[in-house]
DSSP file (Angstrom, degrees, kcal/mol; ACC not computed):
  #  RESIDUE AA STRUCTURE BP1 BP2  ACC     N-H-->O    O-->H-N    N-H-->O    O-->H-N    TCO  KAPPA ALPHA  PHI   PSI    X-CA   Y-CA   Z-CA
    1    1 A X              0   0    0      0, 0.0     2,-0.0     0, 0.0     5,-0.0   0.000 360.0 360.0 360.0 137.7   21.6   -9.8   -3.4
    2    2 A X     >  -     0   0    0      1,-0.1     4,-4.9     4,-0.1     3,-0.2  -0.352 360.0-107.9 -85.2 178.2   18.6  -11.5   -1.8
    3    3 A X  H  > S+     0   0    0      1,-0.2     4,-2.1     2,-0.2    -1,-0.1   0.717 118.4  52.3 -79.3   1.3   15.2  -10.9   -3.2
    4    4 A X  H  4 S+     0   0    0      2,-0.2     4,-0.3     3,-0.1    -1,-0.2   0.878 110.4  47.0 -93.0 -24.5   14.0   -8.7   -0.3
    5    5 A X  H >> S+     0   0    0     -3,-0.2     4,-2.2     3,-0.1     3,-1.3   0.933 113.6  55.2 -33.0 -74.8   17.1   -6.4   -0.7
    6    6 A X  H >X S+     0   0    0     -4,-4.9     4,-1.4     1,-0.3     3,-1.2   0.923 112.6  37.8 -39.5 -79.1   16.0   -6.7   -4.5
    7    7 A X  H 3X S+     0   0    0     -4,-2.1     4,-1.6     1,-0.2    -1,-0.3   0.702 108.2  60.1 -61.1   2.5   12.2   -5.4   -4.0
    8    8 A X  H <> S+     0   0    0     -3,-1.3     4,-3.9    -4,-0.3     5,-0.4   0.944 110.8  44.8 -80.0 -40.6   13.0   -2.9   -1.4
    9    9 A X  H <X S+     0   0    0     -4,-2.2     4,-1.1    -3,-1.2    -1,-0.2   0.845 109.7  52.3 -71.4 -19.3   15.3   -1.3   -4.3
   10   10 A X  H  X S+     0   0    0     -4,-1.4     4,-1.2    -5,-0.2     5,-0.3   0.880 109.2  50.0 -56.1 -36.4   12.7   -1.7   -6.8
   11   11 A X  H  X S+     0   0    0     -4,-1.6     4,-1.9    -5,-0.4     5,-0.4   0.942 114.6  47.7 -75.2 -33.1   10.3    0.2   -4.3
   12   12 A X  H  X S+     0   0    0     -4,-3.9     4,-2.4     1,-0.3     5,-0.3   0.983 119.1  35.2 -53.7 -33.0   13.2    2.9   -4.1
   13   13 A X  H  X S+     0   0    0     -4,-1.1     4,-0.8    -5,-0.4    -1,-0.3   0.754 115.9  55.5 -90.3 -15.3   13.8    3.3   -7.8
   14   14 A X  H  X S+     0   0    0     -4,-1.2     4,-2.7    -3,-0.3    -1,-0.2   0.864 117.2  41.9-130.0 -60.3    9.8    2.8   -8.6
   15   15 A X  H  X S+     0   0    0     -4,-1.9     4,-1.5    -5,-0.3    -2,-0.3   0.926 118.9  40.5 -75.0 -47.1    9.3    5.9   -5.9
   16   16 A X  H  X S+     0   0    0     -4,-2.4     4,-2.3    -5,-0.4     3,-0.4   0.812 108.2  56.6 -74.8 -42.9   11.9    7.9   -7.0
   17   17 A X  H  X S+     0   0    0     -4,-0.8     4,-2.4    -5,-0.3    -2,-0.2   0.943 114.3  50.5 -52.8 -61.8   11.3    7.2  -11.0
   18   18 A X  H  X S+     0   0    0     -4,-2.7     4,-0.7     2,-0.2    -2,-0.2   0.767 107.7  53.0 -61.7 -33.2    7.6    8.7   -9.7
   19   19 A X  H  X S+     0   0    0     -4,-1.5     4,-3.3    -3,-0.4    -1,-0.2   0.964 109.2  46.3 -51.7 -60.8    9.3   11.8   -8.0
   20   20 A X  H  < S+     0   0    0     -4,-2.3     4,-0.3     2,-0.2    -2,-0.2   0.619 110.0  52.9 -85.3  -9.0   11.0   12.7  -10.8
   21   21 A X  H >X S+     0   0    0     -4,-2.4     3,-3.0     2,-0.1     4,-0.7   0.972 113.2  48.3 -22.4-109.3    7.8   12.4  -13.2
   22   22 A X  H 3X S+     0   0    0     -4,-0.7     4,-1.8     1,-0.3     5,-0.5   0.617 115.5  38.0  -3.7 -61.5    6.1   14.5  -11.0
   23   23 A X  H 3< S+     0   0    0     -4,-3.3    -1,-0.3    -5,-0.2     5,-0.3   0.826 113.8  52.0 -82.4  -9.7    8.6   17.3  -10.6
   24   24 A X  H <> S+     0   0    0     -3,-3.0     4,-2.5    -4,-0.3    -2,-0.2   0.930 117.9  44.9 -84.7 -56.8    9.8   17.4  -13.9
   25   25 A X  H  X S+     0   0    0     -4,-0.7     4,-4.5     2,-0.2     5,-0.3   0.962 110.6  49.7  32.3-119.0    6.0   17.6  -14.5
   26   26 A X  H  < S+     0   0    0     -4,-1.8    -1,-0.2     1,-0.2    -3,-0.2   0.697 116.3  44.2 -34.8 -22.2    5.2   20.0  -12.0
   27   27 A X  H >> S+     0   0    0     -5,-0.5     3,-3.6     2,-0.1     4,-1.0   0.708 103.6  63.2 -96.3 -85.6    7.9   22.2  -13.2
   28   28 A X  H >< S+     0   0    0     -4,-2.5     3,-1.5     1,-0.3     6,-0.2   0.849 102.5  53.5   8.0 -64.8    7.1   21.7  -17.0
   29   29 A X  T 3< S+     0   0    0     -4,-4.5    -1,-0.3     1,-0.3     7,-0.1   0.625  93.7  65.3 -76.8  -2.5    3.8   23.3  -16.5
   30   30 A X  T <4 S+     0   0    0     -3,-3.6    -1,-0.3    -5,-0.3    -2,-0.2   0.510  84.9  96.5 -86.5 -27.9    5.0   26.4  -14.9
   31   31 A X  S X< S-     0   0    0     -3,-1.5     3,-0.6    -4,-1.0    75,-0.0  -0.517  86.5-107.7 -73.2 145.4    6.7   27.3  -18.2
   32   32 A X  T 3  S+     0   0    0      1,-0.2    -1,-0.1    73,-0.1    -2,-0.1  -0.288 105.8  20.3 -46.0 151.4    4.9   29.8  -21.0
   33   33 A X  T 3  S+     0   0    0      1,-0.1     2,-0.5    -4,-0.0    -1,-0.2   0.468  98.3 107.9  63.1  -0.6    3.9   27.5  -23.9
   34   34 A X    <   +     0   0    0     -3,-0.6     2,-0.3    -6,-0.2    -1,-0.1  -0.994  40.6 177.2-121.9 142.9    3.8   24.2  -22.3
   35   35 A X        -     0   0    0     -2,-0.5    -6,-0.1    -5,-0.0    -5,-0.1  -0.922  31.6-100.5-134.2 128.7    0.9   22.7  -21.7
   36   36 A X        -     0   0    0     -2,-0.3     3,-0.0     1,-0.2    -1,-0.0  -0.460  24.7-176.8 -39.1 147.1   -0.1   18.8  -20.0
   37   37 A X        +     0   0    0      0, 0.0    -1,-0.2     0, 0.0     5,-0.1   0.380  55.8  94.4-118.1 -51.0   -1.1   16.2  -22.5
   38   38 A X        -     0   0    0      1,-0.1    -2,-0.0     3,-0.1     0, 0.0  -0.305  62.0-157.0 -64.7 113.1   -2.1   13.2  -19.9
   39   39 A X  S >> S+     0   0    0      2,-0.2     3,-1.4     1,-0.1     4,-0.7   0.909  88.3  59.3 -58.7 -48.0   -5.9   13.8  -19.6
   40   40 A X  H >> S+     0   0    0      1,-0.3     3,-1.0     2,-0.2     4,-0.9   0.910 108.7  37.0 -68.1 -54.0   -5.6   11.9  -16.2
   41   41 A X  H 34 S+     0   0    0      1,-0.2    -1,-0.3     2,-0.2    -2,-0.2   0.646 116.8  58.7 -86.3  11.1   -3.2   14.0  -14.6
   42   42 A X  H <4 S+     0   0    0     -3,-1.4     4,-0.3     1,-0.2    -2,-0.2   0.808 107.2  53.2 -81.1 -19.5   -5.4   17.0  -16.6
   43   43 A X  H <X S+     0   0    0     -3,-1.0     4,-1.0    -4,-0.7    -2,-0.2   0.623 112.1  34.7-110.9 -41.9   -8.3   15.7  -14.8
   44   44 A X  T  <>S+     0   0    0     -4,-0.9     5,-2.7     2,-0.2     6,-2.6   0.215 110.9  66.5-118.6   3.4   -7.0   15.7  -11.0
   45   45 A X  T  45S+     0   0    0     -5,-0.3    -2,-0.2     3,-0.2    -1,-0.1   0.721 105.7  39.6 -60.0 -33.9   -5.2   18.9  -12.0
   46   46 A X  T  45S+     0   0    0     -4,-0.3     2,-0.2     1,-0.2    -2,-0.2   0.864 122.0  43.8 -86.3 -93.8   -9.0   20.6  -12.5
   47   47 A X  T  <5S-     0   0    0     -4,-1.0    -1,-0.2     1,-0.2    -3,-0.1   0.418 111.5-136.0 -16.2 -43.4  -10.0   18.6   -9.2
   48   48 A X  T   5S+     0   0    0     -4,-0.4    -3,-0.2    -2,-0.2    -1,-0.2   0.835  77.2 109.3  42.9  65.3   -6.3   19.9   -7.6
   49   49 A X     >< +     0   0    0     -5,-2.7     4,-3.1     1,-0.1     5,-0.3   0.446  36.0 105.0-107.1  -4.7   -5.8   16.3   -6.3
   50   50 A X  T  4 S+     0   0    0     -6,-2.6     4,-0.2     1,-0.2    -1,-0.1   0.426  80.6  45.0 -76.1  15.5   -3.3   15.8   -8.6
   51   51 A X  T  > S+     0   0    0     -7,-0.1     4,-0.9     2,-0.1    -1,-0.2   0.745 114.8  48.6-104.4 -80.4   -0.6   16.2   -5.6
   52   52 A X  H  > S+     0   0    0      2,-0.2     4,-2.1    -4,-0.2     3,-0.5   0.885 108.0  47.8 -75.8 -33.7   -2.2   14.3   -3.6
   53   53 A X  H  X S+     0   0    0     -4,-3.1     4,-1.1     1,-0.3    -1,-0.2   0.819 113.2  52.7 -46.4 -32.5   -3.0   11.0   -5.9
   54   54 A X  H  > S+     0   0    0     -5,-0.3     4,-1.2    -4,-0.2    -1,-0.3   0.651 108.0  50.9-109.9 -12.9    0.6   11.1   -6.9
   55   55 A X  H >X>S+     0   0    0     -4,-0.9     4,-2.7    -3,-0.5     3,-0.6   0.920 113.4  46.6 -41.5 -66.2    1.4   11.1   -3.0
   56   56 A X  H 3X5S+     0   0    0     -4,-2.1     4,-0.7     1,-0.3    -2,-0.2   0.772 106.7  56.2 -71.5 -22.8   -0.8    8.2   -2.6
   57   57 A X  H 3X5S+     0   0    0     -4,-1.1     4,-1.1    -5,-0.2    -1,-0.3   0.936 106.2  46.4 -84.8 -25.8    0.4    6.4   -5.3
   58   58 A X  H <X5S+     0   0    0     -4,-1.2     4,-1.9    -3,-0.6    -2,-0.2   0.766 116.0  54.2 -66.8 -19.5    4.1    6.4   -4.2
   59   59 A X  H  X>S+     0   0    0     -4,-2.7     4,-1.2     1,-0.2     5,-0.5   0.940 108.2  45.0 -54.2 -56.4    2.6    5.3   -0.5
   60   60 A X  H  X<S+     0   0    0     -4,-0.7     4,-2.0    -5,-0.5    -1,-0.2   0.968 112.2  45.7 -68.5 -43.5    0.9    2.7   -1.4
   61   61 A X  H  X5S+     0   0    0     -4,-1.1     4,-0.8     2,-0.2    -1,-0.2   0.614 114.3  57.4 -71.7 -17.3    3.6    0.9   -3.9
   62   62 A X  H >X5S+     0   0    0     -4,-1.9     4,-1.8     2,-0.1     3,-1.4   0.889 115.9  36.9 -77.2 -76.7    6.2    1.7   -0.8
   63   63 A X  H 3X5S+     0   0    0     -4,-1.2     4,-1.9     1,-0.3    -2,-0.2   0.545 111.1  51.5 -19.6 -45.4    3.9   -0.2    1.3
   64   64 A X  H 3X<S+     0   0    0     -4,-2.0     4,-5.4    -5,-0.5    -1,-0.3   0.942 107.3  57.7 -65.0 -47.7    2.7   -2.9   -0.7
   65   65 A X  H <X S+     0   0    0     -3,-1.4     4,-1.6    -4,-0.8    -2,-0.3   0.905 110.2  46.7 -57.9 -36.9    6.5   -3.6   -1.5
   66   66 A X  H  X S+     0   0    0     -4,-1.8     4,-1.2     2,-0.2    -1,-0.2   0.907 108.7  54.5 -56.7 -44.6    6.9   -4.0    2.5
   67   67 A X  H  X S+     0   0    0     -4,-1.9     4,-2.0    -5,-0.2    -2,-0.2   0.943 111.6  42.1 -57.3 -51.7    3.9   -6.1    2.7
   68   68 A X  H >X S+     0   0    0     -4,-5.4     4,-2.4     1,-0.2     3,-1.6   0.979 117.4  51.4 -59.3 -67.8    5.3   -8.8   -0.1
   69   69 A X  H 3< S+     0   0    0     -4,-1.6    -1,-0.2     1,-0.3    -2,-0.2   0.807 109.8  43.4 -30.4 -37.6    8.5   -8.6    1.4
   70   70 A X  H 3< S+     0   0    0     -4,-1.2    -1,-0.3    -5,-0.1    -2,-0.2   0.839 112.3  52.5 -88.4 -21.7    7.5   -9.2    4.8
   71   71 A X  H << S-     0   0    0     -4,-2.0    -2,-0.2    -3,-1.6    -1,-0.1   0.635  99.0-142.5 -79.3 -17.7    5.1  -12.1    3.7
   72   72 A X     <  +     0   0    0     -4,-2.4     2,-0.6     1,-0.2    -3,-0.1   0.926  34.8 166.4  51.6  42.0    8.3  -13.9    1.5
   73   73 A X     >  -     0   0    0     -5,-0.2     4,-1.8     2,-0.1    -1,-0.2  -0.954  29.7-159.0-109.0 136.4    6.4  -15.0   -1.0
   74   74 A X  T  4 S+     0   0    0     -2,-0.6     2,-1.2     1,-0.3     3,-0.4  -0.004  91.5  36.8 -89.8-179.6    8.6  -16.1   -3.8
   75   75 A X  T  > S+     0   0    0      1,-0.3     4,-2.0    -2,-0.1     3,-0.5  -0.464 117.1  55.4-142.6 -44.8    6.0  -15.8   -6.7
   76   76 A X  H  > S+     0   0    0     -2,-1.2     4,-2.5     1,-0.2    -2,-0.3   0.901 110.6  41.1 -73.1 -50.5    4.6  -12.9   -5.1
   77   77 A X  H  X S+     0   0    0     -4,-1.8     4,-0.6    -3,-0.4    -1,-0.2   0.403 106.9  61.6 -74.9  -8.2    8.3  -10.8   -4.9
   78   78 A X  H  > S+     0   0    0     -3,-0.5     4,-2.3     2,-0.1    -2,-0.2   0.806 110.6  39.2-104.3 -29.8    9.3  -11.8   -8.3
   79   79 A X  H  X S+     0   0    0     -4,-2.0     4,-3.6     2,-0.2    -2,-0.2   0.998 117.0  53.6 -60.6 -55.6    6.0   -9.9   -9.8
   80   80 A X  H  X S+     0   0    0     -4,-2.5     4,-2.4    -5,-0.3     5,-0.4   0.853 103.7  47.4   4.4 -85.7    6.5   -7.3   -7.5
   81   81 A X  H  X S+     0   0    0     -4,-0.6     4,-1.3     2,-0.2    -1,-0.2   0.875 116.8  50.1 -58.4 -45.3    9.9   -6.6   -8.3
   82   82 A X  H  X S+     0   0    0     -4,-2.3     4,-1.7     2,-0.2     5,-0.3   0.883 112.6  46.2 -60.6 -36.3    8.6   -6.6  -12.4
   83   83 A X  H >X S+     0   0    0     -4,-3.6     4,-2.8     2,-0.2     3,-1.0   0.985 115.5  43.7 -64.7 -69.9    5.8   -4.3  -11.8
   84   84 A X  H 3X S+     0   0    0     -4,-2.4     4,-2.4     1,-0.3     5,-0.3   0.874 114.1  50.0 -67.7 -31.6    7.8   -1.9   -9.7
   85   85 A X  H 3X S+     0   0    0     -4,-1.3     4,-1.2    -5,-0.4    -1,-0.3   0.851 114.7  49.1 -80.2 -16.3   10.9   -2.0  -12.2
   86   86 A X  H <X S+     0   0    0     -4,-1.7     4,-4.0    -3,-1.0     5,-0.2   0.960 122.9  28.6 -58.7 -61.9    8.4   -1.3  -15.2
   87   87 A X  H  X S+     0   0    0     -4,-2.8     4,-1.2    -5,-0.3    -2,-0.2   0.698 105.5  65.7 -95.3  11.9    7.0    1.0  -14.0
   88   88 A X  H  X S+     0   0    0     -4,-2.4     4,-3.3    -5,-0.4    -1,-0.2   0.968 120.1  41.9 -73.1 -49.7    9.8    2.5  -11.6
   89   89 A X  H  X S+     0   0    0     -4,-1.2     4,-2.6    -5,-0.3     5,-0.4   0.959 105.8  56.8 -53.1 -59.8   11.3    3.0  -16.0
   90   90 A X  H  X S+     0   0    0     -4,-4.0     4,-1.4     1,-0.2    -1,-0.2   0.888 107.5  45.9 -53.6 -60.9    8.4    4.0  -17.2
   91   91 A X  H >X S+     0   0    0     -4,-1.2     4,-1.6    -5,-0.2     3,-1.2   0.970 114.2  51.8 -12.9 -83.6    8.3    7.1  -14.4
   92   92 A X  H >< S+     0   0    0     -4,-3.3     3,-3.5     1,-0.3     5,-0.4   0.926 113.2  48.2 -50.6 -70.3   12.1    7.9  -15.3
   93   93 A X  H 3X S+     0   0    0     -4,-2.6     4,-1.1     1,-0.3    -1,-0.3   0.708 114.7  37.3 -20.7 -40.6   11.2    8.0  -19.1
   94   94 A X  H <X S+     0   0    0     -4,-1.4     4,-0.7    -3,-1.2    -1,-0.3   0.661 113.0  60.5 -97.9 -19.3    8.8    9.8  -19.2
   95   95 A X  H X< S+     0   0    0     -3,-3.5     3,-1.7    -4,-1.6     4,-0.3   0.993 116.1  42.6 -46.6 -94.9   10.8   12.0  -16.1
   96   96 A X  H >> S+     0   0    0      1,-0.3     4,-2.5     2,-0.2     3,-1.2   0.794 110.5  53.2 -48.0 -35.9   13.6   12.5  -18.9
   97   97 A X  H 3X S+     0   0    0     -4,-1.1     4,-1.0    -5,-0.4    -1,-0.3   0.735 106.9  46.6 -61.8 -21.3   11.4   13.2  -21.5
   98   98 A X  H << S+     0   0    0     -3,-1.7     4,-0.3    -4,-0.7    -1,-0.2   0.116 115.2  52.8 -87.0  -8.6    9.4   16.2  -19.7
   99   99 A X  H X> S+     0   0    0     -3,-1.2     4,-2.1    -4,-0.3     3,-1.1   0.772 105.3  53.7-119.9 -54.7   13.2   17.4  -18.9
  100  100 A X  H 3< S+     0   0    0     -4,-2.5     3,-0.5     1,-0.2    -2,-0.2   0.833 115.9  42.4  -6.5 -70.2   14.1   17.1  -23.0
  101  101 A X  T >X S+     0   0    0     -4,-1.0     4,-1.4     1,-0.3     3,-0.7   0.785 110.6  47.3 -72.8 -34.6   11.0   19.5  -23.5
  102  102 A X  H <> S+     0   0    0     -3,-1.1     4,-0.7     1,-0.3    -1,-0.3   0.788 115.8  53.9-103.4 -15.3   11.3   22.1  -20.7
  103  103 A X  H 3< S+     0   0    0     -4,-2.1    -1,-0.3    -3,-0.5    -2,-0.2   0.396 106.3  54.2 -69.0  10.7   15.4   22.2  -22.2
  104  104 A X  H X4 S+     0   0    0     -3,-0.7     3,-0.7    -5,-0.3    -2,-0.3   0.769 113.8  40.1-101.7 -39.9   14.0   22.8  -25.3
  105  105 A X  H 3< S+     0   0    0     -4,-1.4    -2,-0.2     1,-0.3    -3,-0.1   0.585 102.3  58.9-109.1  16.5   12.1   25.6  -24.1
  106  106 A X  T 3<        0   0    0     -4,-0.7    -1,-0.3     1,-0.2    -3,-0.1   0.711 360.0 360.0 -94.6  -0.2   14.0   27.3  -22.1
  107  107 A X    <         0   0    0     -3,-0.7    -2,-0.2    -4,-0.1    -1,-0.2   0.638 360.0 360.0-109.6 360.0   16.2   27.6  -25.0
């Protein structure tokens, strides 16, 4: 697979990782007895940006990932491709863990 194939699927899995945060998330808080912890997203929750920030942040990391890609720099696409697969994990992880909790309480 070349590396421009690579980071456009890091930008898939990185945005999607971020989806399923978010909805897991978004869902989560809708439940009696569960509560947010992340002061940050407690923070543009009071604001009610938190929607839109987490919009803008999958925008922008689709977009960046187009920009390296389209500029084929080789130092540039192999951080790239680590950043987004960190944190494209870090998303799911925290995704399954927020779907752990809200099957714990719905049962």
């Amino acid at each position: 697979m070349g590396k421009d194939k690579a980071l456009l699927l890091m930008v898939v899995f990185f945005s999607l990782g971020c989806v399923f945060d978010h909805l897991t998330t978004a869902y989560g808080i809708n439940l009696s007895g569960l509560a947010e912890m992340n002061p940050i997203v407690l923070l543009l929750m009071k604001y009610d940006v938190w929607h839109e920030i987490e919009i803008l942040v999958i925008t922008t990391a689709i977009c960046y990932g187009i920009l390296v890609v389209s500029l084929r720099s080789s130092l540039a696409s192999d951080i790239s491709m680590k950043a987004l697969m960190v944190s494209g994990l870090i998303r799911f992880s925290v995704g399954f863990q927020n779907l752990t909790i809200i099957m714990r309480a719905l049962t």
